[in-house]
Every structure is written in C-alpha cells, then in structure tokens.
PyMOL CGO cylinders between C-alpha atoms (Angstrom):
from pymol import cmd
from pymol.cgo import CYLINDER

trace = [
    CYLINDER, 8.77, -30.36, -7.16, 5.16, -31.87, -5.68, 0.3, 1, 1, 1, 1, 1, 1,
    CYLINDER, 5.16, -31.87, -5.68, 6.05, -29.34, -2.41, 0.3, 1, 1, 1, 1, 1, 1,
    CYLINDER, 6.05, -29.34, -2.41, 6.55, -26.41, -4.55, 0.3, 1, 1, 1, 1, 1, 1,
    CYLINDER, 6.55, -26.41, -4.55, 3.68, -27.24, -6.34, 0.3, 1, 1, 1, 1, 1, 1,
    CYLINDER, 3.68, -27.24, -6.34, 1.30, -27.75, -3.87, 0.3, 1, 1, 1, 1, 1, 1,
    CYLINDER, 1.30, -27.75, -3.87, 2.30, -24.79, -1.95, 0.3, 1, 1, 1, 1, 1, 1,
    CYLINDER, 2.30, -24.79, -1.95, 1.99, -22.80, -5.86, 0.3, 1, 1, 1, 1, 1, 1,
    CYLINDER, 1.99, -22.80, -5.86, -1.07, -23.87, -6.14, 0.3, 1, 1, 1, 1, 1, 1,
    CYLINDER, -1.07, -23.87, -6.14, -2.60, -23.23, -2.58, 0.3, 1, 1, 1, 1, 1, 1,
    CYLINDER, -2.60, -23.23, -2.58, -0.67, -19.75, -2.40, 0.3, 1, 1, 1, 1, 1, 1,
    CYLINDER, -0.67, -19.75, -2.40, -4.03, -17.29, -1.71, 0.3, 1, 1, 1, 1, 1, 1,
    CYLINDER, -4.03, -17.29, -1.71, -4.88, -19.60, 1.30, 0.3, 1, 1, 1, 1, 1, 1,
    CYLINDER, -4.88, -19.60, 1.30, -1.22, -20.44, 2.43, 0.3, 1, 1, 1, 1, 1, 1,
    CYLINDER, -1.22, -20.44, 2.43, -0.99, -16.34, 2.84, 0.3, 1, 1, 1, 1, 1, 1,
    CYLINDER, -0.99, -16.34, 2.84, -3.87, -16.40, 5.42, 0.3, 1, 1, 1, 1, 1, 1,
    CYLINDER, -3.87, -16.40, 5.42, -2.33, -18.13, 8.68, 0.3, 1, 1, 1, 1, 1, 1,
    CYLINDER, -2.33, -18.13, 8.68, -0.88, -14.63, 10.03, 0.3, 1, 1, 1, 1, 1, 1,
    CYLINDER, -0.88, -14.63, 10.03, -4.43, -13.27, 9.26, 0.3, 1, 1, 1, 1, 1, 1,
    CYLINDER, -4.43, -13.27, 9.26, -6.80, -15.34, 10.77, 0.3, 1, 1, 1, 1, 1, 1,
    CYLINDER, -6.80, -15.34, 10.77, -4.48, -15.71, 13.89, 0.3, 1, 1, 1, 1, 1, 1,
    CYLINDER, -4.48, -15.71, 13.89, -4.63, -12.16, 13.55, 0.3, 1, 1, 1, 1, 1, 1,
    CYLINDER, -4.63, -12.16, 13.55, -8.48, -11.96, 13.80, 0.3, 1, 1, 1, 1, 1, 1,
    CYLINDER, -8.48, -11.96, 13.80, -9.10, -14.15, 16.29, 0.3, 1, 1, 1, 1, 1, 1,
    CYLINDER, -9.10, -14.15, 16.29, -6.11, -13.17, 18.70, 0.3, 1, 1, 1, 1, 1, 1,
    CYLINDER, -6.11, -13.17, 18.70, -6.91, -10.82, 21.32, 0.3, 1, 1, 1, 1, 1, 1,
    CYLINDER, -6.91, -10.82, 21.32, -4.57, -10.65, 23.86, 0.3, 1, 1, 1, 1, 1, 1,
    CYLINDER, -4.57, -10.65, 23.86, -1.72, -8.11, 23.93, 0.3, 1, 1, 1, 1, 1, 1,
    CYLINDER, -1.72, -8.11, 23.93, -3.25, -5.49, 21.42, 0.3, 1, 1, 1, 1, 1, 1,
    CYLINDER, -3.25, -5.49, 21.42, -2.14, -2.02, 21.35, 0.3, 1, 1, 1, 1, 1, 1,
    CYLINDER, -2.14, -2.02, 21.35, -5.21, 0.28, 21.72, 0.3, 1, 1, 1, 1, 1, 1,
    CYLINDER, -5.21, 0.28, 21.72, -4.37, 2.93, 20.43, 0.3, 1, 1, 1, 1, 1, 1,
    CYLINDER, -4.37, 2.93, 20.43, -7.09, 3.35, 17.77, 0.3, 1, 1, 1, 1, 1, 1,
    CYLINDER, -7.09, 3.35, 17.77, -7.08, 6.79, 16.66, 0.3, 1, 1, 1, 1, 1, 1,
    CYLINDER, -7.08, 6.79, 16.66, -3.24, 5.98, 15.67, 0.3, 1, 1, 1, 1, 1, 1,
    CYLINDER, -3.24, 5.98, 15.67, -3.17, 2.45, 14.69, 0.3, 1, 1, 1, 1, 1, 1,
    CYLINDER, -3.17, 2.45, 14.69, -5.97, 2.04, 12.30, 0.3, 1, 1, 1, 1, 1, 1,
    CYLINDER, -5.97, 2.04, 12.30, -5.14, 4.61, 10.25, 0.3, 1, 1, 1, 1, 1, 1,
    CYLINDER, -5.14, 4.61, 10.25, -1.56, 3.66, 9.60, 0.3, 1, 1, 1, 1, 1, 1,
    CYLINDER, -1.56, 3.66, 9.60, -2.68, 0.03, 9.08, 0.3, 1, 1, 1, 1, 1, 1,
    CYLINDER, -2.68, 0.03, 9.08, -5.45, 1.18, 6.24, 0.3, 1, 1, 1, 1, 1, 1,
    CYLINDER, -5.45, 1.18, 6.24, -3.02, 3.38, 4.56, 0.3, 1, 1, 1, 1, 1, 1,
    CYLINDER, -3.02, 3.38, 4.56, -0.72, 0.52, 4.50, 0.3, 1, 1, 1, 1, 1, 1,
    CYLINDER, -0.72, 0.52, 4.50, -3.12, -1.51, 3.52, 0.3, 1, 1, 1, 1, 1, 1,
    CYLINDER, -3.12, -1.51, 3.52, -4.46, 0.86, 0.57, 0.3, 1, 1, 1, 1, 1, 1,
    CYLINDER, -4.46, 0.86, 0.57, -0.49, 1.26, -0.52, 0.3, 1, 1, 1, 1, 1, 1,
    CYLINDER, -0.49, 1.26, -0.52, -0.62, -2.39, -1.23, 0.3, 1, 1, 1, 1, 1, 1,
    CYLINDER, -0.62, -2.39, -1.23, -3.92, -2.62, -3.19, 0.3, 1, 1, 1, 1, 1, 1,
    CYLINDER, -3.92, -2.62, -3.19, -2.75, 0.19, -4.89, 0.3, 1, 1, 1, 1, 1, 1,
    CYLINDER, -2.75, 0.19, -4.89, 0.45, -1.79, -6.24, 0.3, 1, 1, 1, 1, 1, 1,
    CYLINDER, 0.45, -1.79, -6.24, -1.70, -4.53, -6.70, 0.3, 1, 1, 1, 1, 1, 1,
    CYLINDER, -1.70, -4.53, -6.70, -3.84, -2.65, -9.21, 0.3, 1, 1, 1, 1, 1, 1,
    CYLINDER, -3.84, -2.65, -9.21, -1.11, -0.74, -10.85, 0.3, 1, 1, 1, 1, 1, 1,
    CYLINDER, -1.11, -0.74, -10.85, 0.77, -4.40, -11.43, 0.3, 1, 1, 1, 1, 1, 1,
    CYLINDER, 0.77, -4.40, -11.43, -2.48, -5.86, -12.51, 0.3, 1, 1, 1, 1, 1, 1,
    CYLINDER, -2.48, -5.86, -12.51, -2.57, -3.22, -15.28, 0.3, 1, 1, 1, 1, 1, 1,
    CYLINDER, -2.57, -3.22, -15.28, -0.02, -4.18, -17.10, 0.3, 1, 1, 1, 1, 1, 1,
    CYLINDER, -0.02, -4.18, -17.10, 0.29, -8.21, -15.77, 0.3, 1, 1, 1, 1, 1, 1,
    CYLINDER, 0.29, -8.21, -15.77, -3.25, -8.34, -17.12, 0.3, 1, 1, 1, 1, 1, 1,
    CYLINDER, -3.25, -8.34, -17.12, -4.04, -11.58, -14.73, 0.3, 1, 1, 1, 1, 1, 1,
    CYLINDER, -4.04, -11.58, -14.73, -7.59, -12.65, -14.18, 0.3, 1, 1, 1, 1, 1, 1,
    CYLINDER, -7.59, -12.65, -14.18, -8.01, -9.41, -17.15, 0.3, 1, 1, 1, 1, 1, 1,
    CYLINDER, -8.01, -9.41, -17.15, -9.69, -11.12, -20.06, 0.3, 1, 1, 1, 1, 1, 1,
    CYLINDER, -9.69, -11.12, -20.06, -6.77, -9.85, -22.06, 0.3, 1, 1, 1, 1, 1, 1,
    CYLINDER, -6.77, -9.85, -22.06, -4.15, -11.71, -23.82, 0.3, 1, 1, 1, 1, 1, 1,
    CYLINDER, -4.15, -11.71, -23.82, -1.14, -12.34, -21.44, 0.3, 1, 1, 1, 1, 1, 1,
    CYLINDER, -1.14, -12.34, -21.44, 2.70, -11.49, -22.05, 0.3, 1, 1, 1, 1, 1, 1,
    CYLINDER, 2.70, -11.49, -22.05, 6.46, -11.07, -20.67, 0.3, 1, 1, 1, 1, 1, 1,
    CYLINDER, 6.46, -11.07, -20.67, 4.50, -8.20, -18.32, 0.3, 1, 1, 1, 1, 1, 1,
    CYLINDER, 4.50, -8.20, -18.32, 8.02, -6.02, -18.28, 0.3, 1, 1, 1, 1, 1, 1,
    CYLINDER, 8.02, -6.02, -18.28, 6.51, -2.28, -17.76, 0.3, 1, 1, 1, 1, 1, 1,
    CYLINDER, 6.51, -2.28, -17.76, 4.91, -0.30, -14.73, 0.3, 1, 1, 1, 1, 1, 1,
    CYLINDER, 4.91, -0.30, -14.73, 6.11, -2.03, -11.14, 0.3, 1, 1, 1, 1, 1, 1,
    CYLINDER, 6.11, -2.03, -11.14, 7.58, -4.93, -13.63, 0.3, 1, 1, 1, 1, 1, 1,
    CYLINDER, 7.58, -4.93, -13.63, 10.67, -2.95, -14.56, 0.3, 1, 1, 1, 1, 1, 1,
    CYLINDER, 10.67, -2.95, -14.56, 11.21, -2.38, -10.56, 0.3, 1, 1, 1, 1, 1, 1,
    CYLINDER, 11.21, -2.38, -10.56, 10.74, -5.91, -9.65, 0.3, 1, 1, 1, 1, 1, 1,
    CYLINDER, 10.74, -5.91, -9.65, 9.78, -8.87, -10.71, 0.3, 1, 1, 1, 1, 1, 1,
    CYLINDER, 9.78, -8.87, -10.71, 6.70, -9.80, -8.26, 0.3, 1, 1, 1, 1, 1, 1,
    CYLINDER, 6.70, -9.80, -8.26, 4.96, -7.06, -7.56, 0.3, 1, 1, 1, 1, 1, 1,
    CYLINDER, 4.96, -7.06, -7.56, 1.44, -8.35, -7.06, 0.3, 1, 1, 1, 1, 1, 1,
    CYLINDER, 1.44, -8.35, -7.06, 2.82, -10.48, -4.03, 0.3, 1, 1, 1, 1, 1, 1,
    CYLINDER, 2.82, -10.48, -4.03, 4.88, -7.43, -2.94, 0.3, 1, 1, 1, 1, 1, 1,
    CYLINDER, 4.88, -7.43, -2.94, 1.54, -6.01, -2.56, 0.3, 1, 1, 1, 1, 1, 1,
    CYLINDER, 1.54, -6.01, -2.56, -0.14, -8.92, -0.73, 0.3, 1, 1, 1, 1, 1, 1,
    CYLINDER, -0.14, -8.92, -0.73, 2.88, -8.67, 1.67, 0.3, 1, 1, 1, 1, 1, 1,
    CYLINDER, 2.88, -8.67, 1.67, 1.69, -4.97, 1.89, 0.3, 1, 1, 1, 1, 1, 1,
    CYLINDER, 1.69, -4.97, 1.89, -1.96, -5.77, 2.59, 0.3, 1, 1, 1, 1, 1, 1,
    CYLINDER, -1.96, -5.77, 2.59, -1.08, -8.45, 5.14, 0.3, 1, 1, 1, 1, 1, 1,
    CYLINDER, -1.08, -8.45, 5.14, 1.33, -6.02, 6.73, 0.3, 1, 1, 1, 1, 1, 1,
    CYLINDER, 1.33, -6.02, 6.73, -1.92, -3.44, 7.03, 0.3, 1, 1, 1, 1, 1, 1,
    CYLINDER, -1.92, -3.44, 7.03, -4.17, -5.96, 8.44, 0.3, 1, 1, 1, 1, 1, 1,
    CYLINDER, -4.17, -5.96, 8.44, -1.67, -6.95, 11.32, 0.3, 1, 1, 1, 1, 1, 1,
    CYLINDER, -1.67, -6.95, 11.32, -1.42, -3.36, 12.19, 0.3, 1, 1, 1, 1, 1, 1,
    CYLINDER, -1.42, -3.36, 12.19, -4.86, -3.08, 11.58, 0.3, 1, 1, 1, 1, 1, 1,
    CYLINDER, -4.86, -3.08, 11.58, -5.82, -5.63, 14.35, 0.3, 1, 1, 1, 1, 1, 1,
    CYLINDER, -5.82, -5.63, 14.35, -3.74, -4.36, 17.15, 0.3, 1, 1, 1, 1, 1, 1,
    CYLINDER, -3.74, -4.36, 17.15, -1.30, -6.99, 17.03, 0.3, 1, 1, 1, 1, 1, 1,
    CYLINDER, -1.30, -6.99, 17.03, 1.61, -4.63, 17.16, 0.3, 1, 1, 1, 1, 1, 1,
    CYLINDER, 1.61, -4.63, 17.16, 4.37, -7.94, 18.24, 0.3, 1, 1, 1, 1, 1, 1,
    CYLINDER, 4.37, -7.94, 18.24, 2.55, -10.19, 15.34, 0.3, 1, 1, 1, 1, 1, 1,
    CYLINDER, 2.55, -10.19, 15.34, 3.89, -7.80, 12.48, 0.3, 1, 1, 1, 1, 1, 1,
    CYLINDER, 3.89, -7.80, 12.48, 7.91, -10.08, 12.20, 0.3, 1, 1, 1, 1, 1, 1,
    CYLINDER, 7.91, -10.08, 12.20, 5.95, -13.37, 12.42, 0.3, 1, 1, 1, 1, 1, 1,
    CYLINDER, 5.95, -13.37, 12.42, 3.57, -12.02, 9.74, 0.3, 1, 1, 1, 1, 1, 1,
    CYLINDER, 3.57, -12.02, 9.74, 6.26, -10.65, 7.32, 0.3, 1, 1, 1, 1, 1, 1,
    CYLINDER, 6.26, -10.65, 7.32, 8.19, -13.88, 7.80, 0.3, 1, 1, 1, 1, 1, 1,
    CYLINDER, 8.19, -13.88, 7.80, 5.42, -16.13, 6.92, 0.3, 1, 1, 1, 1, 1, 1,
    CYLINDER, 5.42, -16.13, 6.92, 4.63, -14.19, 4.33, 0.3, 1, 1, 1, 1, 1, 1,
    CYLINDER, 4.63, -14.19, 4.33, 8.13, -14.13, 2.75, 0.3, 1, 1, 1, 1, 1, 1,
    CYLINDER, 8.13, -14.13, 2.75, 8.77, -17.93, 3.09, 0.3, 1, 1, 1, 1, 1, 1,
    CYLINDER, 8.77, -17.93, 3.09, 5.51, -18.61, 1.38, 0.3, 1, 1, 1, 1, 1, 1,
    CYLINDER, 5.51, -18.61, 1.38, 5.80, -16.11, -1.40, 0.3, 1, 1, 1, 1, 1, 1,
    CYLINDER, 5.80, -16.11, -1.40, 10.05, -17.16, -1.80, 0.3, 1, 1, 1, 1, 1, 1,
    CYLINDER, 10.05, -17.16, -1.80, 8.84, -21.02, -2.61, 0.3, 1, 1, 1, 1, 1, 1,
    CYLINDER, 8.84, -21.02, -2.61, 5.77, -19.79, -4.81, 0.3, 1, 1, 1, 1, 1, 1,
    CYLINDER, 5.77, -19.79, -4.81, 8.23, -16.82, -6.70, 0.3, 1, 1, 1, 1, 1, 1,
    CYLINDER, 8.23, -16.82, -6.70, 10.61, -20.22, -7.73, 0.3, 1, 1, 1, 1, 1, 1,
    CYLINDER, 10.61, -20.22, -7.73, 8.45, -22.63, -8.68, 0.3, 1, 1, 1, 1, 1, 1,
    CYLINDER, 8.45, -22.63, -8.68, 6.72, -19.89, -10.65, 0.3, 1, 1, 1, 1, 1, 1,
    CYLINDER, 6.72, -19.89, -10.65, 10.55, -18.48, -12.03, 0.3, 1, 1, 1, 1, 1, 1,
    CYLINDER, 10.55, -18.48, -12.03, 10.80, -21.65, -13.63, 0.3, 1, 1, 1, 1, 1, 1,
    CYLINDER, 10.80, -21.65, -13.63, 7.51, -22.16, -15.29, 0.3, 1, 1, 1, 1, 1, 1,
    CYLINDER, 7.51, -22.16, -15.29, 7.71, -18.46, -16.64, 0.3, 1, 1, 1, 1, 1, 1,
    CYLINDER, 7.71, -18.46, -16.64, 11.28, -19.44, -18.07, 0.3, 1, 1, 1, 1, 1, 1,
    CYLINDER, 11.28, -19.44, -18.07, 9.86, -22.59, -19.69, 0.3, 1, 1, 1, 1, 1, 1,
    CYLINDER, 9.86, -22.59, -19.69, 7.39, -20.33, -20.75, 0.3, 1, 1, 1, 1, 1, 1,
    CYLINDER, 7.39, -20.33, -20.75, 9.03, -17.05, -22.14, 0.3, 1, 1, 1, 1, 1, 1,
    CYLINDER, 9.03, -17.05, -22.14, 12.79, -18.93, -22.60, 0.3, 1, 1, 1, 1, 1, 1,
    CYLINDER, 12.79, -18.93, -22.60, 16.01, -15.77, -23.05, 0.3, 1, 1, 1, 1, 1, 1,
    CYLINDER, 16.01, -15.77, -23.05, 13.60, -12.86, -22.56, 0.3, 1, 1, 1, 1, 1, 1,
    CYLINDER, 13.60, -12.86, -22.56, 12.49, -14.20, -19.25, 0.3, 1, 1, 1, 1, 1, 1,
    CYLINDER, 12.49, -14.20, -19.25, 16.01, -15.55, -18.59, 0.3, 1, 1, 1, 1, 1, 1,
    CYLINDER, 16.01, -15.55, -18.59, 17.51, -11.66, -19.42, 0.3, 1, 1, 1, 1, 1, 1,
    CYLINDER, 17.51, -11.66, -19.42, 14.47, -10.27, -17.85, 0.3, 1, 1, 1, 1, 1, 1,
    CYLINDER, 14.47, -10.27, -17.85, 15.65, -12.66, -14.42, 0.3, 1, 1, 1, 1, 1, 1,
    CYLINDER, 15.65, -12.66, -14.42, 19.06, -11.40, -14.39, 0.3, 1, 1, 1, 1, 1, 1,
    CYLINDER, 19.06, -11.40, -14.39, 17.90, -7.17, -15.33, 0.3, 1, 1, 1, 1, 1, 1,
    CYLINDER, 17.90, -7.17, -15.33, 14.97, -7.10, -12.46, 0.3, 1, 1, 1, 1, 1, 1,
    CYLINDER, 14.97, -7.10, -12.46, 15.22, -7.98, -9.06, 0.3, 1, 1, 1, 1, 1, 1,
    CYLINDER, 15.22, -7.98, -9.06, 13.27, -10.56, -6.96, 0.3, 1, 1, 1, 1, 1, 1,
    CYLINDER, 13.27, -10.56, -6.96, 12.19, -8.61, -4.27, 0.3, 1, 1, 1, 1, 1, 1,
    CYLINDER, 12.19, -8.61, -4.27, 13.70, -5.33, -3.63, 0.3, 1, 1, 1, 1, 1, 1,
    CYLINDER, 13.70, -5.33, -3.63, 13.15, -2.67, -6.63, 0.3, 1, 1, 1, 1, 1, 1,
    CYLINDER, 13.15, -2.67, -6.63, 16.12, -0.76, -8.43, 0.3, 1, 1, 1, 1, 1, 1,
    CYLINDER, 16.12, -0.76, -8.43, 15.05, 2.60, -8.21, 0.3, 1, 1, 1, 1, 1, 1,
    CYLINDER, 15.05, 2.60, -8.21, 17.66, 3.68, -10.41, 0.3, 1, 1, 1, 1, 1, 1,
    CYLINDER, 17.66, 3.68, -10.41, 15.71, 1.78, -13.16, 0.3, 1, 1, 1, 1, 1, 1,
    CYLINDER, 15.71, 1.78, -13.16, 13.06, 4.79, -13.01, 0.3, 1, 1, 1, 1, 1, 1,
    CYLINDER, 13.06, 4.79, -13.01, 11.32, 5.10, -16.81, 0.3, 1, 1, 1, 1, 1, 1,
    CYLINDER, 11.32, 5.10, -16.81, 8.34, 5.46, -17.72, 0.3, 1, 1, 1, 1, 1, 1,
    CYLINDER, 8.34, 5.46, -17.72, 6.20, 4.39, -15.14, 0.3, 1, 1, 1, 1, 1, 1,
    CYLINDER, 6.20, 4.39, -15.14, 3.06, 4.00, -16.34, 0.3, 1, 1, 1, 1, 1, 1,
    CYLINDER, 3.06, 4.00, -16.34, 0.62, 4.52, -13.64, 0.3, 1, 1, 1, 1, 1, 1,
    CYLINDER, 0.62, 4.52, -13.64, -2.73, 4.83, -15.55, 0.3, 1, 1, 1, 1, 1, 1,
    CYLINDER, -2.73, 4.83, -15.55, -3.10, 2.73, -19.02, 0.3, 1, 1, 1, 1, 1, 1,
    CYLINDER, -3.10, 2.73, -19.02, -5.96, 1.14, -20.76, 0.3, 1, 1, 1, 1, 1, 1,
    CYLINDER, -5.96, 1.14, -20.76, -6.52, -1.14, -18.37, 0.3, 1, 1, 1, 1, 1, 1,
    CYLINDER, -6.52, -1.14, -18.37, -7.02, 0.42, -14.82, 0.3, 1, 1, 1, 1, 1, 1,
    CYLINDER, -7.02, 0.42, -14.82, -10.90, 0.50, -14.60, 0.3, 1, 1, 1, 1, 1, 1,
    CYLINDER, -10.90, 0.50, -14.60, -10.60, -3.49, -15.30, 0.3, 1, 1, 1, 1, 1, 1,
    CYLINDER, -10.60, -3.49, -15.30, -7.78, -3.76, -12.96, 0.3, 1, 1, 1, 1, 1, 1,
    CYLINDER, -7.78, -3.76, -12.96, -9.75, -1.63, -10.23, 0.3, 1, 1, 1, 1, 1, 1,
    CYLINDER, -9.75, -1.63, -10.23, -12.66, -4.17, -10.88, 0.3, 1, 1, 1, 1, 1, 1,
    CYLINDER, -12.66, -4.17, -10.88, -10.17, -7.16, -10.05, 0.3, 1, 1, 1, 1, 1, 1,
    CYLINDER, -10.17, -7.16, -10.05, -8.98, -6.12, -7.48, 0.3, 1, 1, 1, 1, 1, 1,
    CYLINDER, -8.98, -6.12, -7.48, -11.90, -4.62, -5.60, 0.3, 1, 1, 1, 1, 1, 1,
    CYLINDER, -11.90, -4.62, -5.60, -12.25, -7.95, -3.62, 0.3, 1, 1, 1, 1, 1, 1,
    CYLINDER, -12.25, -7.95, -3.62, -8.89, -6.73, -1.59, 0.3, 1, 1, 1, 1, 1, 1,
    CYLINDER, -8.89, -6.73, -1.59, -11.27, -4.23, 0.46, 0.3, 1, 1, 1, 1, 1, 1,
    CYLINDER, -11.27, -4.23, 0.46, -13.02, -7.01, 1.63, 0.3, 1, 1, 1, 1, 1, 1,
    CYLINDER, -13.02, -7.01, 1.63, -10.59, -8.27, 3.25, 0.3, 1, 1, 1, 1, 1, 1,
    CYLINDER, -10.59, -8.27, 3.25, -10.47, -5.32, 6.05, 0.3, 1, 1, 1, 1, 1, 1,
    CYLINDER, -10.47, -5.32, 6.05, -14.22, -6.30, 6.95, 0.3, 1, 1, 1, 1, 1, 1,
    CYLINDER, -14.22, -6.30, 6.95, -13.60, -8.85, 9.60, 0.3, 1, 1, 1, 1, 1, 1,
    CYLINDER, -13.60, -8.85, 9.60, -11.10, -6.80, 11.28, 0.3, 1, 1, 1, 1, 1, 1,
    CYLINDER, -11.10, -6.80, 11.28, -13.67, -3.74, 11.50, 0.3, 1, 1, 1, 1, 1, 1,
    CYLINDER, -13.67, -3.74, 11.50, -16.24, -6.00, 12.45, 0.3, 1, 1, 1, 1, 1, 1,
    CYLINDER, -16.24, -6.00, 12.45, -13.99, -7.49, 15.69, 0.3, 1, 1, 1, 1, 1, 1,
    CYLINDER, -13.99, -7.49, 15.69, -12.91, -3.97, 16.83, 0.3, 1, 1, 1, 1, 1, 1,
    CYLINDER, -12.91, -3.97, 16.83, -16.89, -2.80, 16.47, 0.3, 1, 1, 1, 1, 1, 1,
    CYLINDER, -16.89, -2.80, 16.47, -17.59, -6.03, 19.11, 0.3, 1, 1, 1, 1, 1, 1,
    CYLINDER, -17.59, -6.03, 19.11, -14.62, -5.65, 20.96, 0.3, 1, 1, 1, 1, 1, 1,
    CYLINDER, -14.62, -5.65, 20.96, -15.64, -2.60, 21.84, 0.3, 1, 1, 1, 1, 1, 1,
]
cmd.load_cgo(trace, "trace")
C-alpha cells in the first residue's frame, strides 16, 4: 500500500508529466491556430467547469463541513473532479499543438488517476462504511450513467466559493500562451 500511497499523495504533480513534455516539446505541432486553440480552450473550460460544479457539492478545500458528496456530477460518477483534470489535461495537449501527444496524455492520465481512485475507494469506505459501499456498487468509476439523470444541481450555495477554488485552473493555460506568443 506504500506505492498507492505515495502516488495518492503526489497525485497534482504525478498529473503533470504529459504537460510539461507538452510545453517544452516542439517538434511535430499542428499549426493550425485559428482551429486548434479554440477547441483546446473549450475543452479545457468544459473541464474546469466540471471541476467547479463537483467542487460545489464535494466541498474540498471549501471551508465547509465534508460528507458522502452523492448529488450534482456525484450521482453520474464517482470522480468527477479527476474526470475534469483528465479534461483540462486533454485541453492543454490540444492546446500546445501536440496533436499525436493527446493517447499518451489520456493514458498517463488514466493510470495515475486508476491507482489514486483505489487507494482513495478504500479510505472513503473506511471512512463512510455501507453508504459508501452501496454508493460503490450504484455509481460508476469512470463513465457516467446518464440514465441516472435527477436533479442536477448546477448552481447551489456554494458556486461563488467553488469558482474561487478553482480559479487557479486558468493558470494553468499561461505557459502554453506564453510559448505560442515566442514561438511565433
């Protein structure tokens, strides 16, 4: 369980591999800007967007007391903040031209998240016992039941502190601007 752990623990940085290869990589870019870019920021925005509509109701980094988080993206699937980092990173590799780097990214991104989702799936189950343990066999992993569609909750109490959180995620385009600004 160290691994798991480790990897758990380390998760923001262990997601960043794809990007920074991403950033510094040059060779074999599409340049097609007036296509790419905005595909890859509309991505990229789809993914924040989840991010801050999970973060409303998962209430993590929120200074708000923390439970079983089972509404909003939570009643489609049960990891929808990484589903969104997936997103993002998905966005930045389009965003940087790297048009061939977008499996390799996905794939990194999926083994990392996979080993952080289980270690996680058992803490929350130590954590929440037979509601986590029904909520594990009602929600899936990674690919949402659409048929599940209730209330979904976009907007609650907490989006302008969710918005706040998750601001940070913009920053995250700047280096890529920054290279195609020199690059050019």
């Amino acid at each position: 369980m160290l691994v798991p752990r480790w990897i758990y623990r380390f998760r923001t940085y262990l997601a960043c591999p794809p990007l920074i290869f991403a950033l510094v990589w040059n060779k074999y870019e599409i340049e097609a800007d007036g296509f790419i870019w905005p595909i890859g920021i509309g991505i990229f925005l789809v993914g924040v967007s989840l991010r801050i509509w999970a973060q409303q109701h998962l209430h993590h980094r929120l200074r708000v007391h923390k439970q079983l988080a089972i509404t909003g993206p939570y009643q489609f699937v049960r990891n929808p903040l990484y589903i969104g980092n997936i997103i993002i990173c998905l966005g930045v590799t389009i965003v940087s031209e790297l048009i061939w780097f977008i499996p390799i990214t996905l794939l990194w991104c999926f083994g990392t998240y996979s080993i952080v989702i289980r270690y996680e799936e058992a803490r929350q189950l130590n954590k929440y016992g037979d509601a986590y343990r029904r909520y594990l066999l009602e929600v899936p992993r990674w690919f949402p039941k659409m048929a599940r569609l209730r209330n979904l909750e976009l907007i609650n109490e907490y989006l302008y502190q969710a918005v706040l959180v998750e601001l940070p995620c913009l920053l995250i385009l700047l280096p890529y601007v920054i290279k195609e600004i020199i690059n050019k």
